[in-house]
MARBA-3410 file (N, C-alpha, C, O; in Angstrom, 1 decimal):
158
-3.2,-7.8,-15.9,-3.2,-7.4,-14.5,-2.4,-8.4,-13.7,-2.5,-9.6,-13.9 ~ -1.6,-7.9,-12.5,-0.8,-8.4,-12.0,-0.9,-8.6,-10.1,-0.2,-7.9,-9.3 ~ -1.5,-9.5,-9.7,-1.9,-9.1,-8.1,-0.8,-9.5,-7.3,-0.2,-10.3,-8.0 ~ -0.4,-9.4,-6.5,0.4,-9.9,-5.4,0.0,-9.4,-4.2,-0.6,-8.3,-4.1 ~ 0.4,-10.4,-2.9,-0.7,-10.3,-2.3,0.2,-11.0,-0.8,1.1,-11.7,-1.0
-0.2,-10.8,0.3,0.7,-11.5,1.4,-0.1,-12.9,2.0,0.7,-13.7,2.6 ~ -1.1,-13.0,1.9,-2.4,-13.9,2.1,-3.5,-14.4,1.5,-4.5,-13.7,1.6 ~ -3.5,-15.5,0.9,-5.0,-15.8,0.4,-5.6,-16.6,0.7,-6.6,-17.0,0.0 ~ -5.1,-17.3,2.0,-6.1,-18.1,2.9,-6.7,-19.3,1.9,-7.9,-19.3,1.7 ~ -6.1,-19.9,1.4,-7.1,-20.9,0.9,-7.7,-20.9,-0.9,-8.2,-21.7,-1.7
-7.1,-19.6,-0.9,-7.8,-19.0,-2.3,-7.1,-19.2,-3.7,-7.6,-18.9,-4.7 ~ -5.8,-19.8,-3.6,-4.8,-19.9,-4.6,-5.3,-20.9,-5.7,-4.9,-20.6,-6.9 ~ -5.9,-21.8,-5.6,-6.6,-22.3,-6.6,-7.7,-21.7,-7.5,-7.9,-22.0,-8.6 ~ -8.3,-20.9,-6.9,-9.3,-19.8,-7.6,-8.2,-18.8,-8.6,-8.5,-18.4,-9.7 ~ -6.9,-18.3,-8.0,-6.6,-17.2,-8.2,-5.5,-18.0,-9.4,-4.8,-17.3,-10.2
-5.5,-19.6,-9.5,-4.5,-19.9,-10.3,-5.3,-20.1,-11.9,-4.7,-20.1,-13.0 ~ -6.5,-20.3,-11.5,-7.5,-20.5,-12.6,-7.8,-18.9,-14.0,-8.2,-18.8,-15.2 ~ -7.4,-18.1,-13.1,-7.5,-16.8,-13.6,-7.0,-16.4,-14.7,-5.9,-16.8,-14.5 ~ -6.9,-15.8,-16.0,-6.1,-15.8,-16.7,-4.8,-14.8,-16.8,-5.0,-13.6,-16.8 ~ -3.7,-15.2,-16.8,-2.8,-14.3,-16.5,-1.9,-14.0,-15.4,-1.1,-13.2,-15.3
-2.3,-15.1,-14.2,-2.0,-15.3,-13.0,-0.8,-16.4,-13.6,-0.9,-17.5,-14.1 ~ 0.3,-15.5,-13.2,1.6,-16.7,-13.0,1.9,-17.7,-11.9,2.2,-18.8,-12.1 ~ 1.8,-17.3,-10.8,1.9,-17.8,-9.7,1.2,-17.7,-8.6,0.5,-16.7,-8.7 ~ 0.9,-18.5,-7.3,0.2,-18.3,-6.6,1.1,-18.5,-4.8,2.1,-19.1,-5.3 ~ 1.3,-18.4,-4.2,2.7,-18.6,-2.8,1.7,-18.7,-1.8,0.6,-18.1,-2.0
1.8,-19.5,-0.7,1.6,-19.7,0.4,2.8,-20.1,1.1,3.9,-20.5,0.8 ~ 2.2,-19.8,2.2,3.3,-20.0,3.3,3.0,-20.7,4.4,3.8,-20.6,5.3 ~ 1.7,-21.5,4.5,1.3,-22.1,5.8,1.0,-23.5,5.4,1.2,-24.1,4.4 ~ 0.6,-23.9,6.3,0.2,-25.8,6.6,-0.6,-25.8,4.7,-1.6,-25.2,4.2 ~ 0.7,-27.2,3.9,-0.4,-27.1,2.7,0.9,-26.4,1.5,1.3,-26.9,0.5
1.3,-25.4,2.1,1.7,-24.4,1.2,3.7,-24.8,1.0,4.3,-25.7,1.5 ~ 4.0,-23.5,0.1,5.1,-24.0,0.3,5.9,-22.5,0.8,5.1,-21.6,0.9 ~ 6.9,-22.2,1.1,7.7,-21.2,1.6,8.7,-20.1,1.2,9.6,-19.5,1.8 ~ 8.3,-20.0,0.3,8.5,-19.2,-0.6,8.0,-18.2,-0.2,7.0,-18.3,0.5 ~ 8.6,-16.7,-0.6,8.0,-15.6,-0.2,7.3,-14.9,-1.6,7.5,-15.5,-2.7
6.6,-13.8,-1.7,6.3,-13.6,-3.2,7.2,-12.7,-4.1,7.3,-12.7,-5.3 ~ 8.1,-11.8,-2.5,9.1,-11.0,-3.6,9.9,-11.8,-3.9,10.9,-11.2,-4.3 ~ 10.0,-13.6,-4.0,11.1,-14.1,-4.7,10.9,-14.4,-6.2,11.8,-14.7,-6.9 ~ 9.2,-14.2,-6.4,8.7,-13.8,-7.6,9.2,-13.1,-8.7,9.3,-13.4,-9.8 ~ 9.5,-11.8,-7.8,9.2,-10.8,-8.4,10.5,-10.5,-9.5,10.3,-9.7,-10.4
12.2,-11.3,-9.4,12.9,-11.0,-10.1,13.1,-12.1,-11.2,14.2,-12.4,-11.7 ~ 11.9,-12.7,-11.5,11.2,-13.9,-12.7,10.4,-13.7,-13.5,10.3,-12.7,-14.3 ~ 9.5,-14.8,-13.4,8.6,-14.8,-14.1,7.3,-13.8,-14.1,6.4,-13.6,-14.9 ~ 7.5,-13.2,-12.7,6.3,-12.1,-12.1,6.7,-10.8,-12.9,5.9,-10.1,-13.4 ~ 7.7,-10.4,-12.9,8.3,-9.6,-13.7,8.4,-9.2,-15.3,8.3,-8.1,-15.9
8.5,-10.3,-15.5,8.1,-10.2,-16.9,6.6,-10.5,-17.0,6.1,-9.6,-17.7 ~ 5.7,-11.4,-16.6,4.2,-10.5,-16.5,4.1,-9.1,-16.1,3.4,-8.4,-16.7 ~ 4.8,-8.5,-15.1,4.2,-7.3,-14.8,4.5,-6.0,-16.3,3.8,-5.0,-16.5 ~ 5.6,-6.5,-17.1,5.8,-5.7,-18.0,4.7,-6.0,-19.2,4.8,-5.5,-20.3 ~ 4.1,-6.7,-18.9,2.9,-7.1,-20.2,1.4,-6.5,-19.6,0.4,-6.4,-20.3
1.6,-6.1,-18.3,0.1,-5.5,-17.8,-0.4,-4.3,-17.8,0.6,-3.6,-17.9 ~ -1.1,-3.9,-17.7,-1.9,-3.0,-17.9,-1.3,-2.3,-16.5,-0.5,-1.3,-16.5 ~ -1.8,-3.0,-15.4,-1.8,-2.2,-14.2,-1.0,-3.6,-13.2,-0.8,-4.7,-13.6 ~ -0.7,-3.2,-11.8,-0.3,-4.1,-10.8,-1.3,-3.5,-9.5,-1.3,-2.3,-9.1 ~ -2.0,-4.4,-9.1,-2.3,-4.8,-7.5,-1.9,-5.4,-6.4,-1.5,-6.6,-6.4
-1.8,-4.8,-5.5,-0.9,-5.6,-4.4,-1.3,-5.1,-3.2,-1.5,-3.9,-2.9 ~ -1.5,-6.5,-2.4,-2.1,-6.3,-0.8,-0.8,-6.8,-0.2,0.0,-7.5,-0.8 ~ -0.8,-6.4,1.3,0.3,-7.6,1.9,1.2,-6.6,3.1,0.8,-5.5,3.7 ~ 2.5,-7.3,3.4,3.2,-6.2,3.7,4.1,-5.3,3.4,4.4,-5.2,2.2 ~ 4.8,-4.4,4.2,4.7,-3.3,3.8,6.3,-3.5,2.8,6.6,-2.7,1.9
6.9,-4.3,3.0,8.4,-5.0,2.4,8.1,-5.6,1.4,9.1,-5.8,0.7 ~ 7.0,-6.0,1.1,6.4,-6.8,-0.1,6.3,-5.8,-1.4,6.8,-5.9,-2.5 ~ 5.0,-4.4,-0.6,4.5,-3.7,-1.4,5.6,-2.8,-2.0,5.4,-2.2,-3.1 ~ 7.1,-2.6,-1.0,8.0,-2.1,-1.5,8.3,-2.7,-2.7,8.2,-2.0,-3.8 ~ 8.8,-3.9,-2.6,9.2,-4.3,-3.7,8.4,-4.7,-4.7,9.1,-5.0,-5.8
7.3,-4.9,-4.8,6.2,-4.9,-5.9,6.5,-3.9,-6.6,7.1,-4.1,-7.7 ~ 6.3,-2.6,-6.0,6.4,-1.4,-6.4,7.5,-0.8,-7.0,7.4,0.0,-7.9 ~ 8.7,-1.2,-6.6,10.2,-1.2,-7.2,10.2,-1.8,-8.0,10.3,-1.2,-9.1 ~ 10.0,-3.3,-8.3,9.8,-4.1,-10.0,8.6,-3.4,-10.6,8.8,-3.6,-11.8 ~ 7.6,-2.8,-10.4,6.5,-2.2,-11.1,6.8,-0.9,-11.8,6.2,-0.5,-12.8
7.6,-0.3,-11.3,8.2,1.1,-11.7,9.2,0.7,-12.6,9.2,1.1,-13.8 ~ 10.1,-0.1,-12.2,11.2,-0.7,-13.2,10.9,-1.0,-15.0,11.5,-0.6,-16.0 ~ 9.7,-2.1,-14.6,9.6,-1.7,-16.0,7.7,-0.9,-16.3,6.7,-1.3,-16.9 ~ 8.0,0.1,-15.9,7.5,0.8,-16.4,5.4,0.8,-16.3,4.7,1.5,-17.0 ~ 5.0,-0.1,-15.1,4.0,-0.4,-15.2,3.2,0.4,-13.7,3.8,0.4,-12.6
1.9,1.1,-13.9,1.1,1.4,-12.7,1.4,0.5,-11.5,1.6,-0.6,-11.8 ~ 1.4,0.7,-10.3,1.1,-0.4,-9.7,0.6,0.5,-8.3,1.0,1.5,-7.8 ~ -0.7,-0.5,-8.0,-1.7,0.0,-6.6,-1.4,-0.9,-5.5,-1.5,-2.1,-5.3 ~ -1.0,0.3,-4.6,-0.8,-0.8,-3.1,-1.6,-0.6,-2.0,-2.0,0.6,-1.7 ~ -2.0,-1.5,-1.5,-3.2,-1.4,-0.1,-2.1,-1.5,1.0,-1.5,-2.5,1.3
-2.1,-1.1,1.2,-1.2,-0.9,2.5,-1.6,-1.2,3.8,-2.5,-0.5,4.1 ~ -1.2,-2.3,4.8,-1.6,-2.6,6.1,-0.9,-2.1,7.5,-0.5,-2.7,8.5 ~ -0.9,-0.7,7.0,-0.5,0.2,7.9,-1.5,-0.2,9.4,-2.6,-0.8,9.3 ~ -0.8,0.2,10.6,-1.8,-0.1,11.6,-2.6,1.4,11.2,-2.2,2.4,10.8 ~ -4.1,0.9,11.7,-4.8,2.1,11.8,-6.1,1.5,12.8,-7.0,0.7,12.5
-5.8,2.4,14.3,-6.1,2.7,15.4,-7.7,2.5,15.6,-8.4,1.6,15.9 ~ -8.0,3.8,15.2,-9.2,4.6,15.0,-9.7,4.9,13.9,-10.8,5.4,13.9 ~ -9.1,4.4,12.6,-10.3,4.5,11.5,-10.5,5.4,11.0,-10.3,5.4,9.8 ~ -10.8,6.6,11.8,-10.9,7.8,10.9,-10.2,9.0,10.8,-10.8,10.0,10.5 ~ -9.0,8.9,11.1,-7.9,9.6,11.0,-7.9,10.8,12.2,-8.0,12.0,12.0
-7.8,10.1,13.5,-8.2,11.3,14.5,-6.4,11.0,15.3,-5.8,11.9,15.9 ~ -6.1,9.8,15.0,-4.4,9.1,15.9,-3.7,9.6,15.4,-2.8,10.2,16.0 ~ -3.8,9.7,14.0,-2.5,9.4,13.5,-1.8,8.6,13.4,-0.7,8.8,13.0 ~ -2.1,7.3,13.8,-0.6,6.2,14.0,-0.4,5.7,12.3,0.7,5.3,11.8 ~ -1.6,5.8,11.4,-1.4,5.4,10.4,-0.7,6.0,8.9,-0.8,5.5,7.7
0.0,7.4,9.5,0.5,7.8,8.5,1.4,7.4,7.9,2.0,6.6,8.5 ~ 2.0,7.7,6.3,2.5,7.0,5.7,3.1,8.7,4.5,2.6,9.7,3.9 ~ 4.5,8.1,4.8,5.3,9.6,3.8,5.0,9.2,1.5,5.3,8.4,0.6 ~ 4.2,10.7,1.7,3.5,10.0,0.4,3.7,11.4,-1.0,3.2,12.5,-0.9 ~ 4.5,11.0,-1.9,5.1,12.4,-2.7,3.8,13.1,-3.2,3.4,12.2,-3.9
2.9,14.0,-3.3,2.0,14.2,-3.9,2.0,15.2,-5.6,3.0,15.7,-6.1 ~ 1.2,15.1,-6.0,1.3,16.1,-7.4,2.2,17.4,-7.6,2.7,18.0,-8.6 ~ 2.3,17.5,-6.2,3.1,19.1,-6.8,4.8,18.6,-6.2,5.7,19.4,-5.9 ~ 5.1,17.3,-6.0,6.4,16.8,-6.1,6.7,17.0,-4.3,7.7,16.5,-3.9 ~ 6.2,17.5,-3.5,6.2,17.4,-1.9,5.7,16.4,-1.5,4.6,15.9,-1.9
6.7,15.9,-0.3,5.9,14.7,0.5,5.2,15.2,1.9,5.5,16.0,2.8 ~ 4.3,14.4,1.7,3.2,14.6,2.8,2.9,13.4,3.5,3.0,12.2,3.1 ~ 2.6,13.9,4.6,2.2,12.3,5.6,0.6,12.9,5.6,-0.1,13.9,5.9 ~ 0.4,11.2,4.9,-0.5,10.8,4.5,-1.5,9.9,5.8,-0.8,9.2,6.6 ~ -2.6,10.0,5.9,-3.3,8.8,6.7,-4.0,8.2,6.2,-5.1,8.5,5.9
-3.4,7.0,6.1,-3.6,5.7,5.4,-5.0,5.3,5.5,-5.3,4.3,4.8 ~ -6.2,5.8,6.4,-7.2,5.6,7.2,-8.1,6.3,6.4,-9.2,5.9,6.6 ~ -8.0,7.2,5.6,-8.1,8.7,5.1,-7.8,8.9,3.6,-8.4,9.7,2.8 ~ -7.2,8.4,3.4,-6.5,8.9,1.9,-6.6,7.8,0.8,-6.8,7.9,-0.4 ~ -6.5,6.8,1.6,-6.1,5.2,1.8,-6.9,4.4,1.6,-7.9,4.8,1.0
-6.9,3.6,1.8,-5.8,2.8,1.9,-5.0,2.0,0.7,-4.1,1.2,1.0 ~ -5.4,2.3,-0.5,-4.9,2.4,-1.4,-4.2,3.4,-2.1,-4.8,4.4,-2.5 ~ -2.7,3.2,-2.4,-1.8,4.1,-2.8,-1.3,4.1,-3.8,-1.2,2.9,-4.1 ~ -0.9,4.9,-4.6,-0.2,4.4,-6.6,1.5,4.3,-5.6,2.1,5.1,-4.9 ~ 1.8,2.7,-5.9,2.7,2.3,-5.7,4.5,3.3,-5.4,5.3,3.3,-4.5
4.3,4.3,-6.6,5.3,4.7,-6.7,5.5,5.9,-6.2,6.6,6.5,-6.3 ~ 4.2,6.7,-5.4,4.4,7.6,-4.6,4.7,7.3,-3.2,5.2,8.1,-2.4 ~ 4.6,6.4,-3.0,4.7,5.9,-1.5,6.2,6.1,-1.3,7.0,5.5,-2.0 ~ 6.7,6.9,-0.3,8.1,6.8,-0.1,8.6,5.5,0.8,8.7,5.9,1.9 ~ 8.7,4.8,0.7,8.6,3.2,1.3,9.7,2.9,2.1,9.5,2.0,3.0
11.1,3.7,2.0,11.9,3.7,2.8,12.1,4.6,3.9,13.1,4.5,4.7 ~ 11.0,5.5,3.9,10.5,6.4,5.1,9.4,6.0,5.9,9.0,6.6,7.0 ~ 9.1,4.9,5.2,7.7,4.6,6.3,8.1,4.2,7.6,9.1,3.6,7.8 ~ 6.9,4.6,8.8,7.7,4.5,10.1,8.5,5.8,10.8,8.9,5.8,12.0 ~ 8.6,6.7,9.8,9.7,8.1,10.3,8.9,9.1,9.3,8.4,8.9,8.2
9.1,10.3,10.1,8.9,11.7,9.7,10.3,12.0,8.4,11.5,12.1,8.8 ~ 10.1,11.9,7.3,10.9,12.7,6.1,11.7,13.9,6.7,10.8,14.5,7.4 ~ 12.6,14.5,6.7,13.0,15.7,6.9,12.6,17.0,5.8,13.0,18.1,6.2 ~ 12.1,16.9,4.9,11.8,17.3,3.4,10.5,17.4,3.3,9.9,18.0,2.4 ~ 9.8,16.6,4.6,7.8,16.4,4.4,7.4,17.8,4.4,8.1,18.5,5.2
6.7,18.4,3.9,5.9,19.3,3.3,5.0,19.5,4.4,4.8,18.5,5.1 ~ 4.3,20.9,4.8,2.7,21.0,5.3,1.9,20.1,5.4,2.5,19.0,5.3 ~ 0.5,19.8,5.6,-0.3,19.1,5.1,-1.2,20.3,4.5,-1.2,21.4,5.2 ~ -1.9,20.2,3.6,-2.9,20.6,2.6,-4.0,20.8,3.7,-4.4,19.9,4.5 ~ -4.5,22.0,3.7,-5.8,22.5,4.5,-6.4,21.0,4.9,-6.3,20.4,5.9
-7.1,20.4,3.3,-8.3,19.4,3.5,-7.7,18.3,4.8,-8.3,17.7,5.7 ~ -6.5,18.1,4.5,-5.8,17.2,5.3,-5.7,17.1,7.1,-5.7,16.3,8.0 ~ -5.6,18.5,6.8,-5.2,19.2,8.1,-6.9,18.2,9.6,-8.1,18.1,9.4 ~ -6.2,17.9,10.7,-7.2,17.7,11.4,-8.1,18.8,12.1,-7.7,20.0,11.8 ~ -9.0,18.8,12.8,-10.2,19.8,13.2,-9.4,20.3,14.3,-9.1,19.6,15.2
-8.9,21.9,14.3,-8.6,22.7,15.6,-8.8,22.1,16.7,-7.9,22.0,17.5 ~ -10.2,21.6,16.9,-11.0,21.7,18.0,-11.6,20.5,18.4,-12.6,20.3,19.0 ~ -10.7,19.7,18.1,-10.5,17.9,18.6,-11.4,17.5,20.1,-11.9,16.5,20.5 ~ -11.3,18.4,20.5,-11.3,18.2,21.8,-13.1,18.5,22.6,-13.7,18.4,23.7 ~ -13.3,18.9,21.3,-14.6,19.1,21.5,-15.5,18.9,20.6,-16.7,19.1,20.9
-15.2,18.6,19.5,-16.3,18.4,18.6,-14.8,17.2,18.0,-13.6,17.4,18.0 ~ -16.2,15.7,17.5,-15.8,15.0,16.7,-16.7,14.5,15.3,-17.8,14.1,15.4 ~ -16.1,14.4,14.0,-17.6,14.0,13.4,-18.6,15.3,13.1,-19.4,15.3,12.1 ~ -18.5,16.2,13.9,-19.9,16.8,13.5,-20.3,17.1,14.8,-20.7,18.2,15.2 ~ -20.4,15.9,15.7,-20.7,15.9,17.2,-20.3,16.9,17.9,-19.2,17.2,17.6
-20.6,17.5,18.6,-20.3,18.2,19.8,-20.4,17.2,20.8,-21.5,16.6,21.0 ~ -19.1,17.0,21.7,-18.8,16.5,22.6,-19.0,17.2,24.4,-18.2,18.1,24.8 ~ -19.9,16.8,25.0,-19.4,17.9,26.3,-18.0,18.0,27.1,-17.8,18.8,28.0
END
């Protein structure tokens, strides 16, 4: 298993003890400056093709390219994505995210909702931020409550 990650506060000594952990990056007081996707066309890479699966927190340029060396050679890889999300429970929308689903259409997804964990290689990553021209409906379950405006939750609102 393969993590990458935008921040671990302190934690890189725990995460270097681990087995299977190549590398660990910081970027602050202590650390050195390196980014992690400069990892990724090394030695992270050739771990990622011996793993099982890839994890990855961070941002969203990171998880891109996690996810582009993860596909490459051929390995799962899961992204948490730090989409802004507003409200939490998918009432904004600010947190959608263009996401190919099973039947090969992309759907904007809410990251709040769906989320926040994503299989790396559905994520359309160079659409995030913009409406796809090609995005698909959303799926009933998807779809928000007609009636926003008055009932939230379950609640009826006056």
């Amino acid at each position: 298993t393969v993590f990458a990650g935008g921040c671990f506060w302190c934690t890189e000594a725990d995460f270097d003890k681990l087995e299977g952990v190549v590398d660990t990056v910081t970027g602050y007081i202590g650390g050195d400056a390196r980014l992690v996707t400069d990892l990724l066309g090394g030695s992270a890479s050739a771990a990622m093709a011996e793993a099982s699966a890839v994890y990855a927190c961070g941002p969203m340029a990171m998880l891109a390219a996690t996810a582009d060396v993860a596909a490459r050679v051929g390995v799962d890889c899961w992204c948490s994505v730090e989409e802004s999300m507003a409200c939490g429970i998918g009432v904004c929308m600010t947190c959608v995210l263009p996401v190919i689903d099973a039947d090969g259409a992309t759907r904007m997804l809410r990251s709040c909702v769906a989320g926040p964990t994503f299989d790396g290689a559905a994520v359309r990553w160079a659409d995030v931020g913009r409406i796809p021209q090609d995005c698909g409906e959303p799926r009933p379950e998807e779809a928000l409550m007609a009636d926003l405006s008055t009932r939230v939750g379950g609640l009826e609102l006056p």
